[in-house]
Structures are given as structure tokens and as C-alpha cells.
C-alpha positions as CSV (number, residue, x, y, z in Angstrom):
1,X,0.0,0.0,0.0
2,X,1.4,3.0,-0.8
3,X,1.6,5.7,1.6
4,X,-1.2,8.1,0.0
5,X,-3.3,5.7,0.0
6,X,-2.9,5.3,3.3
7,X,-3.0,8.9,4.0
8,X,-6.4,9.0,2.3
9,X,-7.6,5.9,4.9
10,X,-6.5,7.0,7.5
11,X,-8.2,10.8,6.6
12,X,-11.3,8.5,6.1
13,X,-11.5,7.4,9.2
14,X,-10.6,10.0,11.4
15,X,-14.1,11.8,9.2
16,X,-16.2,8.7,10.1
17,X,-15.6,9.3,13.3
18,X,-15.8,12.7,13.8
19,X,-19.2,12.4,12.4
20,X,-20.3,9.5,14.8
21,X,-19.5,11.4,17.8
22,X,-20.5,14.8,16.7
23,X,-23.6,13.6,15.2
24,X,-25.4,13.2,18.6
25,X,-23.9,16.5,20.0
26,X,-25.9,18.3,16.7
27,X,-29.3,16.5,17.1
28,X,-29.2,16.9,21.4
29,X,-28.4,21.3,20.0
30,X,-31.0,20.9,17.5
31,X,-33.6,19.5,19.8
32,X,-32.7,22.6,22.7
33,X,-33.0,24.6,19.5
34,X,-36.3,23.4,18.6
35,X,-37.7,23.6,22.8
36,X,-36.2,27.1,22.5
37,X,-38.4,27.8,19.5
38,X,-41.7,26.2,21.1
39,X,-41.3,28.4,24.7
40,X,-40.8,31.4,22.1
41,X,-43.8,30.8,20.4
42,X,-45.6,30.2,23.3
43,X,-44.4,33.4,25.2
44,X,-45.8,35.3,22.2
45,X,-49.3,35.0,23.9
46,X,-48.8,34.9,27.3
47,X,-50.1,38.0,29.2
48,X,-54.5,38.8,29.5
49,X,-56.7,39.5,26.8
50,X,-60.3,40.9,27.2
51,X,-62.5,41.1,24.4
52,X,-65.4,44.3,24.8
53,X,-69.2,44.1,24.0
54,X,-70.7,46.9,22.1
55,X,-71.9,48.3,25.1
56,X,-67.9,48.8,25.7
57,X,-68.6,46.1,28.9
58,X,-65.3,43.7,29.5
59,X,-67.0,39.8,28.3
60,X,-64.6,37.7,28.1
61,X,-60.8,37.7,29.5
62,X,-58.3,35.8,28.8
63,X,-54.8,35.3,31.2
64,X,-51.9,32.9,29.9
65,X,-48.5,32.7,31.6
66,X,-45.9,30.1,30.6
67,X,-44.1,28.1,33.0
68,X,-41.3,26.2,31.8
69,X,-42.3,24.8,28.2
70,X,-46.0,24.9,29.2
71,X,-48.3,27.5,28.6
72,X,-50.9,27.6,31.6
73,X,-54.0,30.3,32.3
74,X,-58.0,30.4,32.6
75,X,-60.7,31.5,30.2
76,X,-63.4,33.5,32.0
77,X,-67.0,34.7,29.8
78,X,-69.8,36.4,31.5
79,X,-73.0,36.4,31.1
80,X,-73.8,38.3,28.0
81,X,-76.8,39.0,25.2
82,X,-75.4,38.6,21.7
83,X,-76.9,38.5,18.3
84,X,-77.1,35.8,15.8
85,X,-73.4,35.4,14.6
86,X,-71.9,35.5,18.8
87,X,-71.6,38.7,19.0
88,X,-72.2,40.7,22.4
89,X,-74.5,43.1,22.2
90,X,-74.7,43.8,26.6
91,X,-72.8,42.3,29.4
92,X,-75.3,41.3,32.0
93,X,-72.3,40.0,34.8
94,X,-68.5,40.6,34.0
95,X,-66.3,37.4,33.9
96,X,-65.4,36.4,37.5
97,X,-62.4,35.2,38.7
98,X,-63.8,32.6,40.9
99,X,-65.5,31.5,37.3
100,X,-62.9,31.1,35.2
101,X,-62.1,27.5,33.5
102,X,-58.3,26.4,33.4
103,X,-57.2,26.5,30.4
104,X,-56.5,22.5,29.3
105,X,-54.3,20.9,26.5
106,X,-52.8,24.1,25.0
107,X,-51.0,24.1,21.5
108,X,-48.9,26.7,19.4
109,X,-49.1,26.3,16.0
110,X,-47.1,29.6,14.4
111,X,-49.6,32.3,15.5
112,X,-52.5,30.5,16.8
113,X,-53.0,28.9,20.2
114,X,-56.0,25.9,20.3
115,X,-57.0,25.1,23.8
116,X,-59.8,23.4,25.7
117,X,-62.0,24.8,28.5
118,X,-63.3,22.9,31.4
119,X,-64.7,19.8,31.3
120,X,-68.5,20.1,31.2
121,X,-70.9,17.3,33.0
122,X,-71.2,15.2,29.6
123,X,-67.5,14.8,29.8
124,X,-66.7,16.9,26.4
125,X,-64.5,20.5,27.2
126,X,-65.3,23.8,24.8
127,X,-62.8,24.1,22.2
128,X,-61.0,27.2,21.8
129,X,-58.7,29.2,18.7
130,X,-56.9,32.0,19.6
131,X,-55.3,33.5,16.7
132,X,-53.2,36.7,17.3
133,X,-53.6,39.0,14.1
134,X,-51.3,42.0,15.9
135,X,-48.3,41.7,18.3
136,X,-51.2,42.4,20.9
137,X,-54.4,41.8,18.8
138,X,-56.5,38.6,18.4
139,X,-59.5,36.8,17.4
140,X,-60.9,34.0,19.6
141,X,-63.5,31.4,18.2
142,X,-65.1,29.3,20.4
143,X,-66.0,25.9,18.3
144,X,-69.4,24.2,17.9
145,X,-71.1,28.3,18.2
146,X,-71.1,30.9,15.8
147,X,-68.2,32.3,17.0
148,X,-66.5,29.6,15.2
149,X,-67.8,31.3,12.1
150,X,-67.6,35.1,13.7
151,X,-64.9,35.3,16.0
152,X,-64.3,37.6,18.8
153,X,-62.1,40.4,18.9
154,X,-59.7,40.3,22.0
155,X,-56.8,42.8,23.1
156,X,-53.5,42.3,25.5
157,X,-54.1,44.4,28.4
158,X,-50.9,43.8,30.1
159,X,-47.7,41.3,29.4
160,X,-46.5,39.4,31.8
């Protein structure tokens, strides 16, 4: 064997394994990369959102903290009159604190954030869409009601 060719082996190796022990080291900084990226995209809605009736009345409010990688919070909707498409016309009773549903199984997905409500009596939850159209604008719709079709408009009050 001559001793190029055995340069070029010996070059060949030392690459082969560079790449099986630097291989794991990429994937374990690509996978913090990509948990990085998900608490970003989840911080982007943290903070409370309120959505206004016409009769300028706060209906619905909306508070979302993260906490680690998970994005926690409550939904709270008062009592309200609303026209055919979901819209509130008057607030009869403000949401309430003591009302307000945890916020279950949250999801990011780019700019929108899907989340369940409380579990009702039947054992089925509401099913919520939160889809931020502004850095602190967004449109709620609450599935199986016409706000699925009309959704609400909601505001960030404050950041966290």
C-alpha cells in the first residue's frame, strides 16, 4: 500500500468518526433549538386578553402565563346577550375570577394557540382558537357556536 493511500484511509476514518460522535452532539443542540423555539412561540401569547361588547362592557378575559415549556392560564365569559353570529351586544355580569375555567391541553401552531376549557358534566370541554392578528391583537373562536364562524375580537391588556 502506498503511503497516499494510506493517508487517504487513514483521513477517512478519522471523518467517520468525527461524524459519529458529533452527530449526537448536533441532534441533542438541535432539539434545545427546537424547545427554545416552542417556549418562544408560546411566550408570544402569554399575558390577559379581554374582548369588549358593544356596550364597551369587558365579556370575556383571557390570562396565559408560561411556565417552563407549558403554557398555563383560565378563560373566563360572563354572562352576556349577543346577536345571531356571537356577538355581544350587553354584558349582564363581567367574567369572575372565581369562574374562570383552566385553560387544558394548549397548543402553538405559528400564531395561533388551540385550547380546551373545562370539562362540562357530559365529559366533552369547549374548544377554543386563539389567533393573534397583531403583536397584541387577536381573534378568539369558540368551536361548535357561531363564534367559530364570527370570531371575537380580544386585546392584550398587560404582558407578563
Amino acid at each position: 500500500m502506498t503511503k497516499a493511500l494510506a493517508h487517504q484511509i487513514t483521513l477517512l476514518l478519522t471523518l467517520a468518526l468525527a461524524l459519529v460522535f458529533l452527530q449526537p452532539a448536533a441532534a441533542q443542540e438541535r432539539s434545545t433549538l427546537d424547545t427554545k423555539k416552542e417556549a418562544d412561540s408560546l411566550d408570544r401569547f402569554a399575558g390577559t386578553w379581554e374582548g369588549k361588547c358593544q356596550d364597551g362592557a369587558t365579556f370575556v378575559v383571557i390570562v396565559l402565563h408560561v411556565t417552563g415549556s407549558e403554557l398555563e392560564g383560565t378563560i373566563s365569559i360572563g354572562n352576556m346577550g349577543g346577536d345571531h353570529n356571537g356577538a355581544c351586544v350587553s354584558v349582564s355580569d363581567p367574567p369572575a375570577p372565581e369562574h374562570a375555567q383552566k385553560i387544558n391541553e394548549a397548543s402553538a401552531q405559528q400564531n395561533t394557540l388551540s385550547f380546551k376549557g373545562a370539562k362540562r358534566p357530559d365529559g366533552t370541554s369547549s374548544r377554543f382558537e386563539l389567533t393573534q392578528t397583531d403583536s397584541d391583537k387577536a381573534e378568539l373562536k369558540l368551536f361548535d357556536t357561531p363564534v367559530a364562524d364570527h370570531p371575537w375580537q380580544l386585546v392584550r391588556v398587560q404582558k407578563p
